[in-house]
Backbone as CSV, one residue per row, in Angstrom:
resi,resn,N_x,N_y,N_z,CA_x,CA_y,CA_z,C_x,C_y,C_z
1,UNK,19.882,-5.910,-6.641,18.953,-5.021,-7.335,17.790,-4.646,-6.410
2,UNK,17.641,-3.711,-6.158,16.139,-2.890,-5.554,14.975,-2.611,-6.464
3,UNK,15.267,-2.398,-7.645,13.596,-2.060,-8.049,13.607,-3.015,-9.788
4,UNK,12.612,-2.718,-10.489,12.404,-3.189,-11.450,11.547,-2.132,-12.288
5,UNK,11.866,-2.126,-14.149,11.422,-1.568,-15.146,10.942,-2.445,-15.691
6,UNK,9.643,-2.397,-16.507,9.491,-3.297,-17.625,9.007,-1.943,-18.447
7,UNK,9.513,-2.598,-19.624,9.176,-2.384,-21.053,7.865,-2.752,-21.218
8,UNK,6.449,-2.148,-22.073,5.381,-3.151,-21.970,5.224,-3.804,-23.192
9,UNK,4.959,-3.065,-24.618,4.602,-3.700,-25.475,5.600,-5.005,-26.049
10,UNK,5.269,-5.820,-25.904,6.178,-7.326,-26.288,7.198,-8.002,-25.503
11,UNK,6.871,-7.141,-23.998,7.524,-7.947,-22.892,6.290,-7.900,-21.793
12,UNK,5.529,-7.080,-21.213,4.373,-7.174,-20.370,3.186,-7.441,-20.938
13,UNK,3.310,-7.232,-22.244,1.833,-7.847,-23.031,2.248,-7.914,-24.516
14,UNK,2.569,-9.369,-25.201,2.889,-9.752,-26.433,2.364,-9.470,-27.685
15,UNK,2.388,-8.046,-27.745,1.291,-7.505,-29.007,2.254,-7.371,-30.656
16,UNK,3.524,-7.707,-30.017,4.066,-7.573,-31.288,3.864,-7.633,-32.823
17,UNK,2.660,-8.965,-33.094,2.401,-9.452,-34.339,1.274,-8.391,-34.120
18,UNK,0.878,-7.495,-33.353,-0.495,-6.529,-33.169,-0.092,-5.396,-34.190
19,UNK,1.142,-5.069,-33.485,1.927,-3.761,-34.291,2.657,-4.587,-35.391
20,UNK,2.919,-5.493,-35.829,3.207,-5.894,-37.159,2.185,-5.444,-37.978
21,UNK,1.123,-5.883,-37.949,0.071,-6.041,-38.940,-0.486,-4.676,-38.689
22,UNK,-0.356,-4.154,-37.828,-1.017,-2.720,-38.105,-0.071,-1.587,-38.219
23,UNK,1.490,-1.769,-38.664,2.535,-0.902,-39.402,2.678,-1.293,-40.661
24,UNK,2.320,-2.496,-40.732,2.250,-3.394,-42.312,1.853,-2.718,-43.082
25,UNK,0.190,-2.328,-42.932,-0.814,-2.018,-43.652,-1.123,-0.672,-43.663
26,UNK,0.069,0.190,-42.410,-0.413,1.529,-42.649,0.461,2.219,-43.002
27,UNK,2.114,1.097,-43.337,3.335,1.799,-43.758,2.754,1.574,-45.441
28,UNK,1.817,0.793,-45.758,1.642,0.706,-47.539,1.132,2.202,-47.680
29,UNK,0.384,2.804,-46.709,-0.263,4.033,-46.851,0.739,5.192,-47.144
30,UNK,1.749,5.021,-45.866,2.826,6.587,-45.729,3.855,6.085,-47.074
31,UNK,4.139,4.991,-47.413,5.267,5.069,-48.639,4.625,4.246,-50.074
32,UNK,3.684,3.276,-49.874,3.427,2.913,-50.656,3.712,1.318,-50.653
33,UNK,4.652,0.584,-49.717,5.199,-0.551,-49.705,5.227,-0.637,-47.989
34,UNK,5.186,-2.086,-47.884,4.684,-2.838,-46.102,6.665,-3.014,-45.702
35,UNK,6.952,-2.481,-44.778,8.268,-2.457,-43.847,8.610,-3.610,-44.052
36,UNK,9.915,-3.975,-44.410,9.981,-5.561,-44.377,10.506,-5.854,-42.977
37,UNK,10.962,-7.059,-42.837,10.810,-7.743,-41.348,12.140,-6.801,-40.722
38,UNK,13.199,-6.588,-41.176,14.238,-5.916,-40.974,14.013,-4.691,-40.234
39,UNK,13.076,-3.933,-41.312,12.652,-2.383,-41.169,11.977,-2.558,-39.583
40,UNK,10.924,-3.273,-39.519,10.324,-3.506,-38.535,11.040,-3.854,-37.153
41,UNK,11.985,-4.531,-36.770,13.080,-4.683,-36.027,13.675,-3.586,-35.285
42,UNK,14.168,-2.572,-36.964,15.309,-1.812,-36.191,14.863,-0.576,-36.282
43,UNK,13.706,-0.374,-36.707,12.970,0.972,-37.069,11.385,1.314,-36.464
44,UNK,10.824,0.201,-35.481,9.679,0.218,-35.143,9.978,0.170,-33.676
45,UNK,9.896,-0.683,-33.240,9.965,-1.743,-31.964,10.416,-0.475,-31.217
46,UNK,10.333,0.172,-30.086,10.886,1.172,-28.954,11.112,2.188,-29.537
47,UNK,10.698,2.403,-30.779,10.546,3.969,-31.226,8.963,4.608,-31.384
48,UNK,9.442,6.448,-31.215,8.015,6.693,-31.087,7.358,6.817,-32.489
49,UNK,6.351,6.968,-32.705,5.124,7.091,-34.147,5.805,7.594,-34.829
50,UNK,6.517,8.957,-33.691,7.722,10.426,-34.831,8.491,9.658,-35.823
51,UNK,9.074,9.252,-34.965,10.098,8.464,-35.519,10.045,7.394,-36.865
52,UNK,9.248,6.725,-36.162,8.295,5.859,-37.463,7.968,6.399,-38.683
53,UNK,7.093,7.495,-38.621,6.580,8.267,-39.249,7.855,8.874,-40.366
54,UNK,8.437,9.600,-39.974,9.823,10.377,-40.533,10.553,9.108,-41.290
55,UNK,11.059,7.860,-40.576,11.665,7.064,-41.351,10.911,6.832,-42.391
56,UNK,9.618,6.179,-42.762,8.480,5.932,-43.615,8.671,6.641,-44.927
57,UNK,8.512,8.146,-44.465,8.294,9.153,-45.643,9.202,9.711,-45.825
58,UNK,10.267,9.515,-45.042,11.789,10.396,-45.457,12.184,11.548,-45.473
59,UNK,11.377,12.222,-44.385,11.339,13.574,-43.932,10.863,13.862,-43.064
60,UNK,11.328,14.579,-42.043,10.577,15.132,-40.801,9.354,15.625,-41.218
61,UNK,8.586,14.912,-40.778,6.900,15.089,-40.614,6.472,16.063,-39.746
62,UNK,5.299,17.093,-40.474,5.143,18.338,-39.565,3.867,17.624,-37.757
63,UNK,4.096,18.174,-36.839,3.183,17.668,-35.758,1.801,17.352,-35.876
64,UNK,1.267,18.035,-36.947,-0.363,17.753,-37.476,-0.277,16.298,-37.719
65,UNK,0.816,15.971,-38.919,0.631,14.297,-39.681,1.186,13.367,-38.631
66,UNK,2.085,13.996,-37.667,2.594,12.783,-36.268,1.040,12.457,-35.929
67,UNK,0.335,13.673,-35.573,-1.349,13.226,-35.155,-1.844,12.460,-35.370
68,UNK,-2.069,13.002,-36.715,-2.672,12.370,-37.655,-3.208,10.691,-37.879
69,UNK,-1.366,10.207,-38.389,-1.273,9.365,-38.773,-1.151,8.667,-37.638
70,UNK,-0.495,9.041,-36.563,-0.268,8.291,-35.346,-1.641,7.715,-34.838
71,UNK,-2.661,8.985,-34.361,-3.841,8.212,-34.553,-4.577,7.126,-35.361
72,UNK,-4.382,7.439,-36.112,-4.873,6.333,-36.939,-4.731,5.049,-37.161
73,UNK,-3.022,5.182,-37.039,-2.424,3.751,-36.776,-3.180,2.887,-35.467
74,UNK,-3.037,4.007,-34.527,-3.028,3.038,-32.935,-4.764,2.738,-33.101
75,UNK,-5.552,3.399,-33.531,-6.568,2.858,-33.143,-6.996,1.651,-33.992
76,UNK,-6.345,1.932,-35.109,-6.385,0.553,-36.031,-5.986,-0.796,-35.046
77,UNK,-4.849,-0.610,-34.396,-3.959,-1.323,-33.732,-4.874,-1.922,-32.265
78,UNK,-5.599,-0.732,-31.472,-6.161,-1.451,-30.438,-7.532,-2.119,-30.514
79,UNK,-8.199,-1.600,-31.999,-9.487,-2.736,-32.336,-8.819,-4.378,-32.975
80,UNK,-7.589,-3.921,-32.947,-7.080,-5.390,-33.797,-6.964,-6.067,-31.975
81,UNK,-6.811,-5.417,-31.315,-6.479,-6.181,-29.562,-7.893,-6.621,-29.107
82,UNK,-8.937,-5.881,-29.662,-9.876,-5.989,-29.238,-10.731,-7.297,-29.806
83,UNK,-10.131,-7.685,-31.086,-10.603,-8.566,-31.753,-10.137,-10.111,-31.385
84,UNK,-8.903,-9.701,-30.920,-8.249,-10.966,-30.960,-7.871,-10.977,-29.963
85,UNK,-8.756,-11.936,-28.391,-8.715,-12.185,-27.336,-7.793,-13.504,-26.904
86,UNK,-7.374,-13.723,-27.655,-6.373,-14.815,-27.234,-5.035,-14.809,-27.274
87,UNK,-4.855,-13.445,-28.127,-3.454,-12.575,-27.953,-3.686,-11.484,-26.437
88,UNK,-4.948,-10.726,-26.396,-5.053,-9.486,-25.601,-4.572,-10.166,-24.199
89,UNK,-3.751,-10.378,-23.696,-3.591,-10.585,-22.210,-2.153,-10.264,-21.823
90,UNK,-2.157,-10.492,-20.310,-0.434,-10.130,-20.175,0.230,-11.628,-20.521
91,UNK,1.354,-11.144,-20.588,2.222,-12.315,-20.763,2.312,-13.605,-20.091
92,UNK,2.389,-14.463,-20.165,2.776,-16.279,-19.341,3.565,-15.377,-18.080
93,UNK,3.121,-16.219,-16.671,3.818,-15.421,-15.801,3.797,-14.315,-15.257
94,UNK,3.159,-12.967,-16.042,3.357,-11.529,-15.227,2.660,-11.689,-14.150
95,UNK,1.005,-11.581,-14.541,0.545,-11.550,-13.132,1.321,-11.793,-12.073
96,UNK,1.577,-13.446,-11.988,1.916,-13.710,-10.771,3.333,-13.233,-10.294
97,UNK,4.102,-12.332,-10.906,5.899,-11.847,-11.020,5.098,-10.145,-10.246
98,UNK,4.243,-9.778,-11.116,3.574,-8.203,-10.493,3.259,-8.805,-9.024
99,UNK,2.700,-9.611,-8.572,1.424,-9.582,-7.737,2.968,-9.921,-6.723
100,UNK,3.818,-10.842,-6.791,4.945,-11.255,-5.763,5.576,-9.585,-5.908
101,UNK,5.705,-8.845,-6.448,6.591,-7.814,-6.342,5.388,-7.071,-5.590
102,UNK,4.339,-6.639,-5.828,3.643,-5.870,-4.865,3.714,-6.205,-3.712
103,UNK,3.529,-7.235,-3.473,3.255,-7.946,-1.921,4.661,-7.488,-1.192
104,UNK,5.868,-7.475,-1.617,7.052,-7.141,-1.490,7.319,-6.004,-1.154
105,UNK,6.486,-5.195,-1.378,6.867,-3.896,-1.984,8.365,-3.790,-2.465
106,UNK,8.387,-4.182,-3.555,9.543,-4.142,-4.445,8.832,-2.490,-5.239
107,UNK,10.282,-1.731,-5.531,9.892,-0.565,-6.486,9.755,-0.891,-7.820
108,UNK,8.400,-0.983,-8.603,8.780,-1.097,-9.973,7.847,0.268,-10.688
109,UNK,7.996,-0.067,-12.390,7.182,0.973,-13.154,7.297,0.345,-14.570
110,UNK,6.737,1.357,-15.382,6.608,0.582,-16.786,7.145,2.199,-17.421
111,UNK,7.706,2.036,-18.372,8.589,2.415,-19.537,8.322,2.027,-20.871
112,UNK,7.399,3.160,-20.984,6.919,2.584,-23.247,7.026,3.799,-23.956
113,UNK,7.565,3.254,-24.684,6.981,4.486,-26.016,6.148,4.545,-26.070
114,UNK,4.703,3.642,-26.229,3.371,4.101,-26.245,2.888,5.187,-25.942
115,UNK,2.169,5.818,-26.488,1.442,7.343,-26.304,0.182,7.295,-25.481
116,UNK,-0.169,8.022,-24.968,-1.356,7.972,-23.903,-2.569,7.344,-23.881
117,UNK,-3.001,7.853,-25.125,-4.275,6.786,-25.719,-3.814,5.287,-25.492
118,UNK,-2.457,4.739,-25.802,-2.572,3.373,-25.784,-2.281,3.187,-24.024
119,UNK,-1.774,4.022,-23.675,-1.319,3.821,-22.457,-2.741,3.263,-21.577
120,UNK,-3.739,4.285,-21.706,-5.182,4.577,-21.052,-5.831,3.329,-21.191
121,UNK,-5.713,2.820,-22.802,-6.329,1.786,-22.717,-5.523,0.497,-22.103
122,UNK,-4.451,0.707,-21.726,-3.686,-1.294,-21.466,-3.992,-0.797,-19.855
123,UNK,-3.958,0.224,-19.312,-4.681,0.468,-17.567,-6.416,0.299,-17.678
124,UNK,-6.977,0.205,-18.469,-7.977,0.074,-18.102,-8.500,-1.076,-18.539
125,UNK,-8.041,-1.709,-19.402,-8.699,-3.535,-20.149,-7.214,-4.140,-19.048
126,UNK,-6.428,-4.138,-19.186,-5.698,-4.631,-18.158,-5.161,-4.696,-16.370
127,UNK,-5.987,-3.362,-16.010,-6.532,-2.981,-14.860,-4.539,-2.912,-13.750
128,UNK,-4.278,-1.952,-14.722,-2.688,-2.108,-14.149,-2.565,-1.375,-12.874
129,UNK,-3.844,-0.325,-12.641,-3.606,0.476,-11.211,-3.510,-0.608,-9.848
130,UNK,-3.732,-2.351,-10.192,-3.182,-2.875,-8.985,-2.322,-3.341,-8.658
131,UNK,-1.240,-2.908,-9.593,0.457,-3.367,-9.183,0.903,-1.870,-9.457
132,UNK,0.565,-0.691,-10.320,1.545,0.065,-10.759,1.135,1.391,-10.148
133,UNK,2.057,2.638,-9.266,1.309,3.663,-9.341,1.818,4.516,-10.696
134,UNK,0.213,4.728,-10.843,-0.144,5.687,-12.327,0.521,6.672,-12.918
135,UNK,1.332,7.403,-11.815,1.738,8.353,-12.085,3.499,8.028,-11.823
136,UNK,3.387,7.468,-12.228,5.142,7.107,-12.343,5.159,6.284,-13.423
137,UNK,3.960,5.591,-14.079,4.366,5.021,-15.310,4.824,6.410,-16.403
138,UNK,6.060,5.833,-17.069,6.451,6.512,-18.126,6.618,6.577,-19.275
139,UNK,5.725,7.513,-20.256,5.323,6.944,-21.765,5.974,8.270,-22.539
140,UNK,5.462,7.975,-23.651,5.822,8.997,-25.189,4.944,10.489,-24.958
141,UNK,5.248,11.402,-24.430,4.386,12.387,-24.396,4.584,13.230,-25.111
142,UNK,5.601,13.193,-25.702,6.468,14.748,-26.998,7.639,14.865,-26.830
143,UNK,7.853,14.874,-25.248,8.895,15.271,-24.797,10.056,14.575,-24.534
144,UNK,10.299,13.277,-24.796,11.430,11.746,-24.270,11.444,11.944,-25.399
145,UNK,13.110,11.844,-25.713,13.198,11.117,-26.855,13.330,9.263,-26.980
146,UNK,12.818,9.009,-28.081,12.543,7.616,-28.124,13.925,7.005,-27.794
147,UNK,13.160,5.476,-28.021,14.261,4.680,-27.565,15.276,4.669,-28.853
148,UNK,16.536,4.460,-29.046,17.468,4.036,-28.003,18.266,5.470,-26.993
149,UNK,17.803,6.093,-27.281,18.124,7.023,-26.196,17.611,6.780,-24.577
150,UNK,18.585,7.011,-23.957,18.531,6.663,-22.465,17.480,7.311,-21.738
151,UNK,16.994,8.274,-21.575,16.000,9.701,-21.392,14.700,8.243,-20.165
152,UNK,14.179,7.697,-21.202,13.162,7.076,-20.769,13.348,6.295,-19.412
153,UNK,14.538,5.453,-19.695,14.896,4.663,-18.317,15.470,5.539,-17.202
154,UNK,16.150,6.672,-17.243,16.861,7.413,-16.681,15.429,8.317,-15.568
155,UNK,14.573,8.299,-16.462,13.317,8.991,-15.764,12.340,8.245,-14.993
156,UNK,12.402,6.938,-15.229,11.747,5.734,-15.104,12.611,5.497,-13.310
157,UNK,13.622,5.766,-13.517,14.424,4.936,-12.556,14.095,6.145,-11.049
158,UNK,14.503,7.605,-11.720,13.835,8.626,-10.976,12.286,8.510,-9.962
159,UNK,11.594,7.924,-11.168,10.119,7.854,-10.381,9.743,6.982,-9.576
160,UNK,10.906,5.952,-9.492,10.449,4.581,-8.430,11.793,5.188,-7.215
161,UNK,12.129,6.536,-7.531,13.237,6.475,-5.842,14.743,5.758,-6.138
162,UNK,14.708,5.018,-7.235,15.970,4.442,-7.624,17.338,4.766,-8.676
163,UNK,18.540,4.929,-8.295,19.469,4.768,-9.123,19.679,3.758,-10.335
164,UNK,19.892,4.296,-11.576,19.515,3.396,-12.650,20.510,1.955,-12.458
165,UNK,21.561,2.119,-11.424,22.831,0.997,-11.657,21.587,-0.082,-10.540
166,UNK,20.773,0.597,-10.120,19.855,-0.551,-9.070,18.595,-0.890,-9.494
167,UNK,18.413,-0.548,-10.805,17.465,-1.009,-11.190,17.527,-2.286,-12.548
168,UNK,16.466,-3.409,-12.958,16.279,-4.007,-13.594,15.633,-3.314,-14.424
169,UNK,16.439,-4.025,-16.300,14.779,-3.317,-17.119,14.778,-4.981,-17.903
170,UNK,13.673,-5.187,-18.107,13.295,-6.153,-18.846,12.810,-5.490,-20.145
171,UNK,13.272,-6.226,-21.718,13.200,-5.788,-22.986,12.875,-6.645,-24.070
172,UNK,12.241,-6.473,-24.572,12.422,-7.417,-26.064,13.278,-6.487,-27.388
173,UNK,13.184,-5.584,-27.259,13.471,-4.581,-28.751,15.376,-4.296,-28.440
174,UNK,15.617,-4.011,-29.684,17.202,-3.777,-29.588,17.343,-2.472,-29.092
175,UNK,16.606,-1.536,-29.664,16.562,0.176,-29.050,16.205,0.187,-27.777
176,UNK,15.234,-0.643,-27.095,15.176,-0.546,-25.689,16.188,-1.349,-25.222
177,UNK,16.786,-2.124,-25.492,17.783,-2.432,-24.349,19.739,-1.583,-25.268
178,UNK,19.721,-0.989,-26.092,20.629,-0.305,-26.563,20.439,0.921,-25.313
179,UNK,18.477,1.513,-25.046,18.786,2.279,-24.179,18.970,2.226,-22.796
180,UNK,18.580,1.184,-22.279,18.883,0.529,-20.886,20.453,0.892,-20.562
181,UNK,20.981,-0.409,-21.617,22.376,-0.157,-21.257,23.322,1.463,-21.074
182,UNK,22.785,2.463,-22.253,23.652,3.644,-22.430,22.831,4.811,-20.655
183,UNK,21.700,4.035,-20.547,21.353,4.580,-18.886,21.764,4.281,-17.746
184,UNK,22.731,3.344,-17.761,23.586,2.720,-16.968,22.558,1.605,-16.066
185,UNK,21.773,1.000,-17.011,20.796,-0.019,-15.852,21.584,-1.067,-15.233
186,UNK,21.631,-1.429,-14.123,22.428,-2.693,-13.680,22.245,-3.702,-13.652
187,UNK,20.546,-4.215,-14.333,21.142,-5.851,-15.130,19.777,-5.418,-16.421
188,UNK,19.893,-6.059,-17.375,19.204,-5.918,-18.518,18.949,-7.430,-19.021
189,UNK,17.504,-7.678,-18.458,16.884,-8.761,-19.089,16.196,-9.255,-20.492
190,UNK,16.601,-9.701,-21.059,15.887,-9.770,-22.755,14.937,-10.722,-22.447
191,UNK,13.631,-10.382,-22.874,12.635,-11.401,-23.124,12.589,-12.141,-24.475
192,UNK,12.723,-13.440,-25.015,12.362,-13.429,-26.176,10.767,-13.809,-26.080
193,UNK,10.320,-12.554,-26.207,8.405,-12.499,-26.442,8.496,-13.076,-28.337
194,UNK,9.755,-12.991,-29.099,9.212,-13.011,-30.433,10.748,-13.530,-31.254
195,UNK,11.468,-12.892,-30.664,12.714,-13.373,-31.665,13.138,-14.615,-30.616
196,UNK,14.147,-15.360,-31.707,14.899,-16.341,-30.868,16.009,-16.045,-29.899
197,UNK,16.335,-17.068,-29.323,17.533,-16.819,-28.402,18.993,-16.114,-28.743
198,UNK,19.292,-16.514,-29.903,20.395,-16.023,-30.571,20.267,-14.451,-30.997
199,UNK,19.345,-14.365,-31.309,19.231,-13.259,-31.528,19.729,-11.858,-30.299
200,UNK,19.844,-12.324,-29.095,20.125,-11.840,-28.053,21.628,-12.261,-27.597
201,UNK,21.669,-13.263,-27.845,22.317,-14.125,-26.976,23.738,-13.570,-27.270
202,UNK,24.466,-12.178,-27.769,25.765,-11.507,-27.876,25.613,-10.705,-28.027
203,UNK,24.582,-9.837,-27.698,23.947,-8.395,-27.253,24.694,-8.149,-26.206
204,UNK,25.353,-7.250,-26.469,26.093,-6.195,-25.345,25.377,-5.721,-24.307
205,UNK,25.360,-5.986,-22.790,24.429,-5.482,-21.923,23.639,-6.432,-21.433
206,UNK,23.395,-7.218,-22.122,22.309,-8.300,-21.588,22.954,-9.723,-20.894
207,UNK,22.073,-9.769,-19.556,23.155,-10.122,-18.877,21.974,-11.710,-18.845
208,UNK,20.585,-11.606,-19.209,19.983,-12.755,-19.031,18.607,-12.960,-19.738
209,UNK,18.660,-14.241,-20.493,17.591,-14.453,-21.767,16.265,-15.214,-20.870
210,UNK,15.451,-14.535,-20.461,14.416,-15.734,-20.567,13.079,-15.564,-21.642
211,UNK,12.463,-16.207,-21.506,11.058,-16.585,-22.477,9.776,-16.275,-21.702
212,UNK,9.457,-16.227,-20.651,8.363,-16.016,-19.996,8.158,-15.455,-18.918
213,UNK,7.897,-14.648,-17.755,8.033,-14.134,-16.638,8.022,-15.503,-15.684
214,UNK,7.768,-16.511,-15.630,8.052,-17.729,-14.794,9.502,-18.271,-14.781
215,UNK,10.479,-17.556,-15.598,11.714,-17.762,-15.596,12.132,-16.620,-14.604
216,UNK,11.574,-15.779,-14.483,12.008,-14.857,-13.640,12.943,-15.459,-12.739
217,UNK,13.987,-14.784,-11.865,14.645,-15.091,-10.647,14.398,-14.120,-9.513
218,UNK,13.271,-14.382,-8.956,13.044,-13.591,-7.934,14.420,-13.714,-6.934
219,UNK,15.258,-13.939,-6.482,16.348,-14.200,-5.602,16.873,-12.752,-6.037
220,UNK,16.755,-12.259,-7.468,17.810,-11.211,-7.424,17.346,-10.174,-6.682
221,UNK,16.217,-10.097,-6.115,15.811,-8.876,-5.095,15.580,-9.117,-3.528
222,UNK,16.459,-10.380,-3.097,16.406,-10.648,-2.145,16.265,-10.229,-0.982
223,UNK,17.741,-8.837,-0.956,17.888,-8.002,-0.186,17.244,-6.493,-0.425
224,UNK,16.228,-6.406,-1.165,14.971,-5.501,-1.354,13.746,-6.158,-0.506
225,UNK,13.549,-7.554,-0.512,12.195,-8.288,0.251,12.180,-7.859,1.367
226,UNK,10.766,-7.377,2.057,10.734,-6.826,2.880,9.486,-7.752,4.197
């Protein structure tokens, strides 16, 4: 393998129970009732707001209420990060997995659905311009379709110089690594940031479970070390 993808929300920074509690309380708003754990799984996690949004209310939502509501959600969502400093950090391990891949110059990038606003803020409380260049991270702008569609990694893999069969993506969500695999990534790492092992562990595509970026196997970029 030559380069590396990460996924961010709930594999580069564990905000998952962040966006629980703030789809909880703002899906009672769009339908009237909180997503149950299911909904949340296979209907949240690597999809964009659109998407969210439309499943919620059961109809394609016009671009004003994607705004709208999208706003509203996320900022709900990043004062809840702001509050709770003992969740806000990167994951066990990244730092020091980023900081060995820079030094390397290993090719990597980040790949989110996140929309710009959230994007702006995890580069600037998380200060990502010293492992990532800026302009190759790749987010939700209108135009990707969400995950599990391939679009994201396929563009991702483009901006680091790499063929998707040579690149790593690291994932927690089923739609992001449903889209890894249909992008032809050539190994697909599951993090469990939140579900258990099993839960992965006969997922099509996934070729390796760890729990923390200190499980990492740096060896697999051996012949990338420079």
């Amino acid at each position: 393998m030559k380069g590396i993808i990460f996924d961010f929300n709930g594999t580069l920074f564990w905000d998952s129970q962040l966006h629980y509690d703030a789809w909880r309380d703002f899906s009672k708003i769009l339908r009237g009732t909180s997503f149950t754990d299911e909904e949340m799984r296979d209907k949240m996690f690597g999809h964009t707001n659109a998407d969210i949004i439309e499943y919620a209310i059961g109809r394609k939502p016009s671009p004003d209420m994607v705004e709208k509501y999208g706003k509203e959600k996320e900022s709900l969502y990043r004062q809840r990060c702001l509050n709770e400093p003992e969740i806000f950090k990167l994951a066990p391990g990244a730092i020091e997995l980023l900081d060995y891949l820079k030094s390397n110059g290993i090719p990597m990038t980040i790949a989110t659905m996140s929309e710009w606003d959230n994007v702006e803020f995890y580069i600037k409380e998380f200060h990502l311009e010293k492992w990532f260049d800026l302009d190759k991270i790749v987010y939700s702008d209108g135009t990707i379709p969400g995950k599990p569609a391939p679009d994201i990694f396929l563009i991702a893999a483009g901006k680091i110089g790499l063929k998707p069969e040579e690149c790593i993506v690291i994932e927690d969500a089923i739609a992001g690594i449903e889209a890894a695999k249909s992008a032809g990534i050539g190994k697909i790492i599951a993090i469990a940031s939140l579900e258990p092992d099993e839960f992965y562990q006969n997922m099509n595509g996934v070729s390796k479970i760890i729990h923390n970026f200190n499980e990492f196997d740096r060896n697999v970029f051996n012949s990338a070390v420079v």
